[in-house]
C-alpha positions in Angstrom: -9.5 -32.7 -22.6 -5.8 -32.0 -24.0 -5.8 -27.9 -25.0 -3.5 -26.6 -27.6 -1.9 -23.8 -26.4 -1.3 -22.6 -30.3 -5.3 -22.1 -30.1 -5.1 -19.7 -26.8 -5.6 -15.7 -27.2 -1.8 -14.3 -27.4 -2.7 -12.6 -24.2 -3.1 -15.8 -22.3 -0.2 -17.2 -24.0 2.1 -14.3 -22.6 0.4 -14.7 -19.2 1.3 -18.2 -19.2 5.0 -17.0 -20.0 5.1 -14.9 -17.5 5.0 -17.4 -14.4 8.2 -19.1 -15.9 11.7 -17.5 -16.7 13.6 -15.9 -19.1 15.7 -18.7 -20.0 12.2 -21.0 -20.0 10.7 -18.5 -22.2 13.7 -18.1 -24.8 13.3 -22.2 -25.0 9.5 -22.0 -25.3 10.2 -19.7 -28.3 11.1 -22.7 -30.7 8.0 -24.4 -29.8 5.9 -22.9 -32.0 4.8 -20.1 -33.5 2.3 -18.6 -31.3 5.1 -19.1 -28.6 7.7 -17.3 -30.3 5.6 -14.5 -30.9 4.5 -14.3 -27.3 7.9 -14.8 -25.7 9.7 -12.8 -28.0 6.8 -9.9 -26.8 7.6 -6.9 -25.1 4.6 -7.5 -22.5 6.4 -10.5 -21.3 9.9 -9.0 -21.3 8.5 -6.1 -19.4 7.2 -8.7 -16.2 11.2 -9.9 -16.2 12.5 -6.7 -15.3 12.6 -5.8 -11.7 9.3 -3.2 -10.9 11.9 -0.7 -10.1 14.0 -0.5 -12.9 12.5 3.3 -14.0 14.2 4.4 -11.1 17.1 2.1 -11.7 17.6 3.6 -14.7 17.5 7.0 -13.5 20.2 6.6 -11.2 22.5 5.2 -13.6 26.1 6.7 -14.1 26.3 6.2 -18.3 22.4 6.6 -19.1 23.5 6.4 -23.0 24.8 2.6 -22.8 21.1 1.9 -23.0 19.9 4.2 -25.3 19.7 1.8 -28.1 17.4 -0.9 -26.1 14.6 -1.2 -28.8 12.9 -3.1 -26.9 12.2 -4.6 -22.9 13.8 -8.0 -24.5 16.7 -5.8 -25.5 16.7 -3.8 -22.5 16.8 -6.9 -20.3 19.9 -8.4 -21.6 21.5 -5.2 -21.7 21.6 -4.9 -18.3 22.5 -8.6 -17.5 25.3 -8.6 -19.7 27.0 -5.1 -18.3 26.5 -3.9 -14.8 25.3 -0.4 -14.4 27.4 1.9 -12.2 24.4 3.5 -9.9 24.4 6.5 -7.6 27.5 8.5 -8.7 29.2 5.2 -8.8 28.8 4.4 -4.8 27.1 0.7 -6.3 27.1 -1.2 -9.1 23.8 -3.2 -10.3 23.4 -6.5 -12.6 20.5 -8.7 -13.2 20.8 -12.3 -13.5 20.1 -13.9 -17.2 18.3 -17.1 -16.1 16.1 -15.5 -13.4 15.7 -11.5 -13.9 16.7 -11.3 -10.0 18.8 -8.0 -8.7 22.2 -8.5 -7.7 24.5 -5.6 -6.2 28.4 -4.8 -6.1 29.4 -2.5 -3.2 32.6 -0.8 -4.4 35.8 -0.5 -1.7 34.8 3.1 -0.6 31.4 2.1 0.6 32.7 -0.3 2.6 33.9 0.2 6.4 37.7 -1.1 6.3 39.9 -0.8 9.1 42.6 1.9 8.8 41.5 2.2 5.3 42.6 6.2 5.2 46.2 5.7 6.6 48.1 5.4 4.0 50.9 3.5 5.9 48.6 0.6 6.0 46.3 1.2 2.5 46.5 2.9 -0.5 43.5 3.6 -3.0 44.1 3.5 -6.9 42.6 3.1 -10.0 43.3 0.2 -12.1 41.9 -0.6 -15.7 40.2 -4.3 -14.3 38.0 -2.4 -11.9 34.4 -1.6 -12.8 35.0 1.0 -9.8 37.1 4.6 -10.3 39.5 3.0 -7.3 40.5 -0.4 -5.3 41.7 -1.0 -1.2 45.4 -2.2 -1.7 46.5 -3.2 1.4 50.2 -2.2 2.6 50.7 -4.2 5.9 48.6 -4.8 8.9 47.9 -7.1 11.3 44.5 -6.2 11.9 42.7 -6.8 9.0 38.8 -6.0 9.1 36.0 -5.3 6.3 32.8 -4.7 6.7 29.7 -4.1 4.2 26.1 -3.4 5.1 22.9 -3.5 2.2 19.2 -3.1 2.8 17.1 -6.1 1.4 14.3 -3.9 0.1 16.6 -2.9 -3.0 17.1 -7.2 -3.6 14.5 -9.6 -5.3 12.1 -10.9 -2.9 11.3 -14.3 -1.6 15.7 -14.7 -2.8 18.6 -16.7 -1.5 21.5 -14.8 -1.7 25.3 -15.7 -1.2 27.7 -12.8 -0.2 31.0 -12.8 -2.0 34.3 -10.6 -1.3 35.9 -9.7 -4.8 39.8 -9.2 -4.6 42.8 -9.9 -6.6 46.5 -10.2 -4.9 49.6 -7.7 -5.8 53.0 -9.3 -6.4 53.9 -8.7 -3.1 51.5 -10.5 -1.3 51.8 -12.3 1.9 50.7 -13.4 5.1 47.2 -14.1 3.4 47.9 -17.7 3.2 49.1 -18.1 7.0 45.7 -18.6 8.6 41.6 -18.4 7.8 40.1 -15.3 8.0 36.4 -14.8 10.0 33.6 -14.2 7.5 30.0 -13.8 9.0 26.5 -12.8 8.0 24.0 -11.1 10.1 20.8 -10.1 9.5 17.7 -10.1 12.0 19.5 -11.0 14.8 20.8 -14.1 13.0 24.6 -14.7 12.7 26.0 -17.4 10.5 29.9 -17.6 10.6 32.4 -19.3 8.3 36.2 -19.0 7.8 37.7 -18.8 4.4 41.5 -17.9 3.0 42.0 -14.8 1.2 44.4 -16.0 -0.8 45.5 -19.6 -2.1 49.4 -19.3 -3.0 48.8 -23.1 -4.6 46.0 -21.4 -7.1 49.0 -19.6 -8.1 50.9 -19.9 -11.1 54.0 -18.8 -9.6 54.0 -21.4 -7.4 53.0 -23.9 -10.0 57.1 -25.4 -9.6 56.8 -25.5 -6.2 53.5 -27.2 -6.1 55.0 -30.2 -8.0 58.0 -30.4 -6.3 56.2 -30.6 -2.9 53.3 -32.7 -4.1 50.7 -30.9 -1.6 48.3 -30.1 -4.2 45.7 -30.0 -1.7 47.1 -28.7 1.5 44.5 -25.5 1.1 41.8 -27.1 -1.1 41.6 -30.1 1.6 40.1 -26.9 4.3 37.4 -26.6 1.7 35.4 -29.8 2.4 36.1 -28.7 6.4 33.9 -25.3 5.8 36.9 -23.6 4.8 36.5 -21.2 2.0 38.7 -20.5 -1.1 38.7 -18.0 -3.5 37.6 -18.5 -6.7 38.0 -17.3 -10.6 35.7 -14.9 -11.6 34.7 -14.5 -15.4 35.5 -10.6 -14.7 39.3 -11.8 -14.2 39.0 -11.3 -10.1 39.0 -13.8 -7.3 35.8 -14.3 -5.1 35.8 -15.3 -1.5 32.1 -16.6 -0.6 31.4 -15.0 2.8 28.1 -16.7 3.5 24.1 -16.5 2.4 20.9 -15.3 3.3 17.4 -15.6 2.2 15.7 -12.0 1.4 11.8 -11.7 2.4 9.3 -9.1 1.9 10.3 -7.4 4.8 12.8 -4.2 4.8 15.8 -5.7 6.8 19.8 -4.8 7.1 21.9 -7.3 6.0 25.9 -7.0 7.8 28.9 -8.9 6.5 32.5 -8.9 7.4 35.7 -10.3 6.9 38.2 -10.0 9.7 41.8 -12.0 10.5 43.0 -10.2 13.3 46.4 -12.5 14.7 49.5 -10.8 14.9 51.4 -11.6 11.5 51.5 -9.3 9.3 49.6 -9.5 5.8 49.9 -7.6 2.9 49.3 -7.1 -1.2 44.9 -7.8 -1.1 43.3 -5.5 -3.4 39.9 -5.1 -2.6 36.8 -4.4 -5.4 34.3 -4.9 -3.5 31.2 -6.6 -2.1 29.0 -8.9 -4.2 25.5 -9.6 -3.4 24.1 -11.7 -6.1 21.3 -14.4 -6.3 22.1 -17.8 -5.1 
């Protein structure tokens, strides 16, 4: 026998909700009225946020950007429309709009970069893009290695996540485009590798003229269907470099990825913002 849900107890309603989404439960609010009611509730809103987020919260930078949540709905969006600088600013924290799960930026300075404090080879600035007090611009090197390490325990659960590289390019740039760089993921004593370019001089709009004229329009984005990785627009205004993926259990575990092109040309003009770690 057919039940209507309009003629279940609110509390079995919101339940119901709370196995589905956010975005499921902002549709199932134009349903009905019982729906709306129950999906707009803050007892549903609450099961979206991550069971940490008191202590999220507490570790945040600017407490007073969320001081006018009036509610967990409220509260919710908040922090998937702004990331929240955590932990003096040492990470920076986001939760996805369609699913509620974690994701994680590590800034520049928590990441392991090669020669990174010589400043023949990089210099650290701020710049008015940057969700971070300072970004890794690169001078010149030819050894050219980042590393970034994250515990799963602070992800979602049960998760695939992709690791992504956030940079932008200075005018001077070069040697970026000369070969693929190494990008791998480790965790548990599994390794998966890729290669990707860190930068794509035919994305470029300098080299729009030059594009034409030559008529390789895909001499870079070709690599891509070979594994090769580009970077890509970001609606922040940065470039990301997908470094690989991983799947997050229950289980405590160290996640390592790097980026390393170590030949003997000489590369300069990456800014680096840092690691993402977001839901797949």
């Amino acid at each position: 026998m057919a039940i209507n849900i309009d003629t279940l107890p609110y509390d079995c309603v919101s339940k119901i909700l709370s196995y589905t989404s956010p975005i499921d439960a902002c549709s199932f609010s134009m349903v009905s009225s019982t729906l709306y009611s129950a999906a707009n509730s803050d007892s549903l809103w609450r099961t979206f946020l991550p069971s940490d987020y008191d202590d999220i919260l507490s570790r945040t930078v600017n407490p007073s950007i969320l001081q006018s949540s009036s509610s967990y709905k409220h509260l919710f969006y908040s922090l998937c429309q702004r990331p929240l600088l955590l932990d003096s600013g040492r990470i920076s924290f986001k939760l996805d709009k369609c699913s509620g799960k974690k994701s994680y930026i590590l800034p520049a300075r928590e990441l392991s970069i090669t020669w990174s404090n010589d400043p023949m080879y990089w210099s650290w600035r701020p710049t008015p893009e940057s969700r971070f007090s300072e970004v890794a611009e690169l001078r010149t090197v030819s050894w050219l290695e980042i590393k970034g390490k994250i515990r799963t325990k602070i992800l979602t659960p049960n998760t695939s996540y992709v690791v992504y590289l956030i940079t932008k390019v200075s005018h001077r740039v070069y040697g970026l485009y000369s070969a693929p760089a190494e990008v791998s993921i480790s965790i548990a004593n599994k390794v998966q590798n890729g290669k990707a370019y860190l930068y794509n001089k035919y994305e470029d709009t300098f080299y729009e003229n030059q594009r034409k004229i030559e008529g390789n329009f895909l001499m870079i984005e070709d690599n891509n269907e070979n594994g090769i990785q580009v970077p890509s627009k970001r609606d922040d205004g940065w470039m990301e470099i997908e470094l690989g993926e991983f799947f997050c259990s229950e289980v405590d575990e160290e996640v390592e990825m790097s980026v390393m092109e170590v030949g003997y040309r000489l590369k300069g003009g990456l800014v680096v913002e840092g690691i993402e770690v977001r839901p797949k």
